[in-house]
C-alpha positions in Angstrom: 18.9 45.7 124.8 23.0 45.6 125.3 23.5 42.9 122.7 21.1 44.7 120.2 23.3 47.7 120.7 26.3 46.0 120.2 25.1 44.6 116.6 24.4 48.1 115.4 27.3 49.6 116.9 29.2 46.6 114.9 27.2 47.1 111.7 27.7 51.0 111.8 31.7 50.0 112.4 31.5 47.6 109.3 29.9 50.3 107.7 32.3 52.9 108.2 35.2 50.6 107.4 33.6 49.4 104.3 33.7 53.6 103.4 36.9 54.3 103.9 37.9 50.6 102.0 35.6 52.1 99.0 37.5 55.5 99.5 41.1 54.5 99.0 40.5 51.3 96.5 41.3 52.2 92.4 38.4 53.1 90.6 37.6 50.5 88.8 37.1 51.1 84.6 33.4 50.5 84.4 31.3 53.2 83.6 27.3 53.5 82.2 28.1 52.0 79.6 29.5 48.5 80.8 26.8 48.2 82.7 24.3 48.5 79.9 25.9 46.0 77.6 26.2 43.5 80.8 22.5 44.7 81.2 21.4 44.0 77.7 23.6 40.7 77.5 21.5 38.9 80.8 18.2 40.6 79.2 15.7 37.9 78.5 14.4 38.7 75.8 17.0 39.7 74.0 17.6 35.7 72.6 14.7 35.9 71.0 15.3 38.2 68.3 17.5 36.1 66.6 14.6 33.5 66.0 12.8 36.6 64.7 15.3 38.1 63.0 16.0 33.9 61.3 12.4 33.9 60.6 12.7 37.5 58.8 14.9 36.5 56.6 14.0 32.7 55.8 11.1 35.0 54.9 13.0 37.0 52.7 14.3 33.8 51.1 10.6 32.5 50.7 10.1 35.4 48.4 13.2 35.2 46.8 12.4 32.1 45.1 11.1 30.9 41.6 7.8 29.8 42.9 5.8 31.0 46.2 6.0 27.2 47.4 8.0 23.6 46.9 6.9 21.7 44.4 4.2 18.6 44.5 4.7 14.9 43.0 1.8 12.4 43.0 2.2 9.2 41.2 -0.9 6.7 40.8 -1.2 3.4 39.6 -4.5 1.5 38.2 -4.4 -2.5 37.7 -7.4 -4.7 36.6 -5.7 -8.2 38.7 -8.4 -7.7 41.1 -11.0 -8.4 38.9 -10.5 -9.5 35.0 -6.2 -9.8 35.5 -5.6 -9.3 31.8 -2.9 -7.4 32.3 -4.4 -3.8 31.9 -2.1 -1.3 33.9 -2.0 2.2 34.4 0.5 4.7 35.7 0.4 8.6 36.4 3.5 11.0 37.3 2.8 14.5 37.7 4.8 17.3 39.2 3.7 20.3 40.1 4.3 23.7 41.2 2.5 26.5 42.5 3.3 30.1 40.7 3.3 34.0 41.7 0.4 35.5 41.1 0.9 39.1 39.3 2.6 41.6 41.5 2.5 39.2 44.8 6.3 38.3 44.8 7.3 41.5 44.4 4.5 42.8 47.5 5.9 39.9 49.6 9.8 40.8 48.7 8.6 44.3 50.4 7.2 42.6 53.2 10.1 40.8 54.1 12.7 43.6 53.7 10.0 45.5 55.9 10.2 42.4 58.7 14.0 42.5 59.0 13.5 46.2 59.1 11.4 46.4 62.0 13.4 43.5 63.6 16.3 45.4 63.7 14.5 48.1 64.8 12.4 46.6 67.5 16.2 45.5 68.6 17.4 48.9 69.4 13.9 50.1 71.1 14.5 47.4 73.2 18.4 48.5 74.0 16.6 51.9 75.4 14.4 50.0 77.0 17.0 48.2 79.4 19.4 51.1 79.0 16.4 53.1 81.1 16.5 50.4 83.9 20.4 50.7 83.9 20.0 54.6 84.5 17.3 54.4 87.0 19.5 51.8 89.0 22.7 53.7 88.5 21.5 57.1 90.4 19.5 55.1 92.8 22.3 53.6 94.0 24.7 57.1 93.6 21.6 59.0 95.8 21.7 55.9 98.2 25.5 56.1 98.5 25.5 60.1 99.1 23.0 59.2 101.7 25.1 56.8 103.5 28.6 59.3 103.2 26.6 61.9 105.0 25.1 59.8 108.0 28.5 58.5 108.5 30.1 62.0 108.5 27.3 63.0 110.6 28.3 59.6 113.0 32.2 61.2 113.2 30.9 65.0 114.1 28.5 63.1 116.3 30.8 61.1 118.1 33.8 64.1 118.2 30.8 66.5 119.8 29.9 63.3 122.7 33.7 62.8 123.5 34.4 67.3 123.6 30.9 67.6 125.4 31.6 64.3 127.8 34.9 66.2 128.6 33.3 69.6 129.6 31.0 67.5 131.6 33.2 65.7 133.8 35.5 68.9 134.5 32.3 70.4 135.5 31.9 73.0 132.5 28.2 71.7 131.4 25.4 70.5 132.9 24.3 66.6 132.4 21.6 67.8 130.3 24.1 68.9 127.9 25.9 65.2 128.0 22.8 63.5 127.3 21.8 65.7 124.4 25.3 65.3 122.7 24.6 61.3 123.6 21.5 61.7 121.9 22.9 62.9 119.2 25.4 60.4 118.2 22.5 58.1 119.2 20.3 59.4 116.5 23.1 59.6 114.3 24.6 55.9 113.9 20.3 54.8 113.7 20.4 56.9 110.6 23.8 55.9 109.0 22.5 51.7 110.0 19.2 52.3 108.0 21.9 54.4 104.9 23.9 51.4 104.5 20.8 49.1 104.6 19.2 51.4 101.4 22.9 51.0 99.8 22.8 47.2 100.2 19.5 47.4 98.8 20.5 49.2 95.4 23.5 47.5 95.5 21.8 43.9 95.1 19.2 45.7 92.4 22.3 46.4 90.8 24.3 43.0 90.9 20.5 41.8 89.9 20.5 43.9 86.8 23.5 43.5 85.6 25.5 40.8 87.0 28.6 42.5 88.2 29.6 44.4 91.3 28.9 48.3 91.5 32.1 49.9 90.9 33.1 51.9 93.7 32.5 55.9 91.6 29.7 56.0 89.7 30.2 58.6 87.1 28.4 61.1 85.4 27.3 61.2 81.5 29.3 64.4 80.9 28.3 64.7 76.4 26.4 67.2 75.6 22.7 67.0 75.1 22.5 68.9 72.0 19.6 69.3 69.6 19.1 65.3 68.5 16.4 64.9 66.1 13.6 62.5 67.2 13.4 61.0 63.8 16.4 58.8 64.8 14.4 57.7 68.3 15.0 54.1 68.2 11.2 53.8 70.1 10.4 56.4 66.8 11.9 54.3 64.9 10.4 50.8 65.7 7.2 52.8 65.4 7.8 53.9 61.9 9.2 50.1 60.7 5.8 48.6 62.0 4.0 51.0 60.3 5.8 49.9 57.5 5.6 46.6 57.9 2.0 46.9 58.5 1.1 48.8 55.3 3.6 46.0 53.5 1.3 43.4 54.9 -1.8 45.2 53.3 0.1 45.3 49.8 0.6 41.6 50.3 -3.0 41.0 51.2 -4.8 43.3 48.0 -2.1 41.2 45.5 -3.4 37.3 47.4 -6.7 37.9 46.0 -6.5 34.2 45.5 -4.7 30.6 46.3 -1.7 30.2 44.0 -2.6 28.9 40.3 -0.7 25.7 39.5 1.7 24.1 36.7 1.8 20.4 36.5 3.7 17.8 34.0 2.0 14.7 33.8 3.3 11.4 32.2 1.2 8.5 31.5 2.0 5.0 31.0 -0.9 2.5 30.2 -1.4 -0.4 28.3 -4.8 -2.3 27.8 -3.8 -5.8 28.3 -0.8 -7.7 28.9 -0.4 -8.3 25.1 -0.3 -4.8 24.4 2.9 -3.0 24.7 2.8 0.3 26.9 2.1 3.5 25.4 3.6 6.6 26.7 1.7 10.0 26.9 3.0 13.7 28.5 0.8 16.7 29.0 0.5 19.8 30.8 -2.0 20.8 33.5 -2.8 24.4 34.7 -5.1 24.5 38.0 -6.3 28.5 38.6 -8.9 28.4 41.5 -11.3 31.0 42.0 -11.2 34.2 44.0 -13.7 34.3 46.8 -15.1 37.9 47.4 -15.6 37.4 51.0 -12.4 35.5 51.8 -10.7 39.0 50.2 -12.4 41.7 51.3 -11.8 39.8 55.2 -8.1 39.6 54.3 -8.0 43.1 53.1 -9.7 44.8 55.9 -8.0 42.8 58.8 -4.3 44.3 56.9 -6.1 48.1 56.7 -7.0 47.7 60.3 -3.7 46.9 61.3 -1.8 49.5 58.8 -4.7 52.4 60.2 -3.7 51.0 64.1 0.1 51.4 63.1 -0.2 54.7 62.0 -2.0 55.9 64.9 0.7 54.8 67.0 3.3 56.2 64.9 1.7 59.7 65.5 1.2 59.1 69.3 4.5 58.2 69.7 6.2 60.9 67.5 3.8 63.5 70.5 4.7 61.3 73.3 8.4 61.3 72.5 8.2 65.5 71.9 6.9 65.8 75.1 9.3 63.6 76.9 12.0 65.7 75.6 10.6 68.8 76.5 9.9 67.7 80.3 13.4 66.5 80.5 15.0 69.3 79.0 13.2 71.4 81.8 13.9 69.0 84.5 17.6 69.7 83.7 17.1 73.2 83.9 15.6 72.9 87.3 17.9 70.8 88.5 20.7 72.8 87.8 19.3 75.8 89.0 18.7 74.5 92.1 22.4 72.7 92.8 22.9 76.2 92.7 20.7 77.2 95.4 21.7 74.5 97.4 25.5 75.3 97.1 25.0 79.1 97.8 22.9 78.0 101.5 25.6 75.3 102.2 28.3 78.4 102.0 26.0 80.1 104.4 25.4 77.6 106.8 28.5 76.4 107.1 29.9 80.0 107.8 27.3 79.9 111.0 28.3 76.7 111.6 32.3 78.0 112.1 31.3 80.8 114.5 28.5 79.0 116.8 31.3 76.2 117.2 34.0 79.0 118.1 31.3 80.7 120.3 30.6 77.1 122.5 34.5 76.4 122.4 34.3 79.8 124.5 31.4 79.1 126.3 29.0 81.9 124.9 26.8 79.7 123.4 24.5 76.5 124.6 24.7 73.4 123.2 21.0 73.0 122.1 21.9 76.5 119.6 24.9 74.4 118.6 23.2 71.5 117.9 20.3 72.9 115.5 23.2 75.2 113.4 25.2 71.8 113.2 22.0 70.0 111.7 21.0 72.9 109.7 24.4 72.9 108.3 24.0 68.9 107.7 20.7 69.5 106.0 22.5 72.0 103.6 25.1 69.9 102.5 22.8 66.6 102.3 20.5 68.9 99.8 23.8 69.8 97.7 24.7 66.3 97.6 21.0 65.2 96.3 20.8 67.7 93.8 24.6 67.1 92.8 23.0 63.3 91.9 19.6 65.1 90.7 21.3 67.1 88.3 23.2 64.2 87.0 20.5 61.9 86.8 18.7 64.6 84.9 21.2 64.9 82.1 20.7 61.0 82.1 17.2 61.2 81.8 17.6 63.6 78.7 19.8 61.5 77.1 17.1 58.8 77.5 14.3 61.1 76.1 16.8 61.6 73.4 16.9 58.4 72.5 20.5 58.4 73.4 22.3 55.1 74.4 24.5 55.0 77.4 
């Protein structure tokens, strides 16, 4: 048991020493925000929207051009030297290109202005996406850290009370009972502050983790004001509305591809019917329109409707969702707030009863054990102001995330 106690008295020391290092070492300049870009650069998905936003706009390009496709060049020779070899050759060039159909360059120009669109779009949903996970992490390492300040302030009244108590004791001023509850105490005291720094380790990796830096050693608050944002700017709104876009775009596409492209060839021929015969030259045009299929449409069609109807329908959920989140956040606040408040009104208390039952057991008018639940009372008080202190500001955070609002 002796060396177990000596490696938690010697982690509560490092501990303790790592607080007061933290204490008096410069704040360093890193706030919410560097941690969400260092967040968003180590995302992993965050690489891949260049390839989409590249195939985007290739798409653009695509529908940008002359023709909705290259161009095609056969070339085919006929010869009678297999069989009669009197010279009788033939030879075909033709070059060919496929054309727009009416109105489906200018329904697939839409569609890929509506692609980069919701690329771009897609991009920022994504931002609040990590920047959520970067607010989460930030106050769960703040509420881990308030934690751990208060056990180890707990750890020096504890251990001040053991050495006053201890005193008493041996002058014969208190009873053992009374050294073995202040023992206790301290005890119960440095268990708690081990398992705080263990929870501020913890966070402290899920931070590193997240964003690939050390914590810096303050984490501040997002101070702006909330104020009345409009949703319509949501970037998860946003993405919403460009998909419904796109998707409706893609429907436009579909009803003006009733059919495969028609075709424009220039053919050459050169032929002669013997080898006596000199070669004559010919050049023609050829038009190839193929026929629409009813079925092969009204499949096309209904797939893009089905997909336009399902993007709308999220657009609408999301524009409720996204209300709601707001409203539940702005509330939270509220509640928060009012009860910092609370909190800071009982820690006055409390610590006023704190004052006089310590004066009264410095005089010897009081027992330890009444000294002991005041003094935890009193702990309990300023413990709840320090959670709500990282409540409220997590709250504000939390709005700004309903909001839409990027660190």
């Amino acid at each position: 048991m002796a060396p177990m106690k000596r490696a938690r008295r010697a982690c509560l020391n490092l501990a303790i020493t790592a607080s007061l290092a933290l204490g008096i070492t410069a704040v360093r300049a890193q706030g919410l925000s560097d941690a969400f870009e260092r967040a968003w650069a180590r995302y992993p998905f965050a690489s891949s929207l260049e390839a989409r936003d590249a195939e985007a706009r290739a798409r653009a390009e695509v529908a940008a051009g002359m023709t909705p496709g290259p161009a095609a060049v056969s070339l085919s020779a006929l010869s009678d030297r297999l069989n009669r070899n009197r010279g009788a050759e033939k030879w075909e060039i033709e070059v060919g290109v496929p054309l727009w159909l009416p109105g489906q360059q200018a329904a697939r120009q839409a569609h890929a202005r509506s692609a980069v669109a919701d690329v771009n779009a897609q991009e920022a949903a994504l931002r609040l996406l990590v920047a959520r996970d970067v607010r989460a992490t930030w106050w769960a390492l703040a509420a881990a850290r308030n934690a751990r300040d208060l056990a180890l302030r707990r750890v020096t009244t504890a251990r001040t009370l053991e050495s006053d108590v201890l005193r008493r004791f041996e002058a014969g001023e208190l009873a053992r009972t009374d050294a073995n509850l202040a023992r206790n105490e301290r005890l119960a005291a440095e268990a708690e502050a081990v398992d705080a720094q263990t929870a501020v380790l913890g966070a402290e990796a899920k931070y590193r983790t997240l964003t690939g830096i050390e914590p810096p050693s303050v984490l501040t608050a997002e101070n702006r004001a909330p104020g009345a944002a409009s949703l319509l700017n949501h970037p998860e709104r946003h993405a919403a509305a460009t998909a419904a876009d796109l998707a409706r775009a893609a429907l436009l596409v579909a009803t003006r591809s009733d059919r495969e492209a028609p075709k424009l060839a220039v053919r050459m021929e050169r032929d002669r019917g013997d080898g006596a015969e000199p070669f004559s030259n010919a050049i023609g045009l050829k038009v190839t329109i193929p026929f629409s299929s009813g079925a092969q449409v009204r499949q096309q069609t209904a797939a893009a409707l089905a997909d336009a109807s399902r993007a709308d329908a999220a657009l609408a959920l999301t524009d409720a969702r996204l209300a709601i989140e707001v409203e539940r956040a702005r509330a939270a606040l509220e509640a928060a707030e009012r009860q910092l408040a609370t909190a800071q009104r009982r820690r006055e208390l409390t610590a006023e009863n704190l004052q006089l039952i310590e004066r009264s057991f410095a005089l010897g008018e009081s027992d330890l054990t009444t000294l002991l639940r005041v003094r935890a009372t009193a702990l309990e008080a300023e413990a709840l102001v320090a959670r709500q202190l990282v409540a409220s500001d997590a709250a504000r955070s939390q709005l700004y995330q309903a909001l839409g609002v990027l660190p």
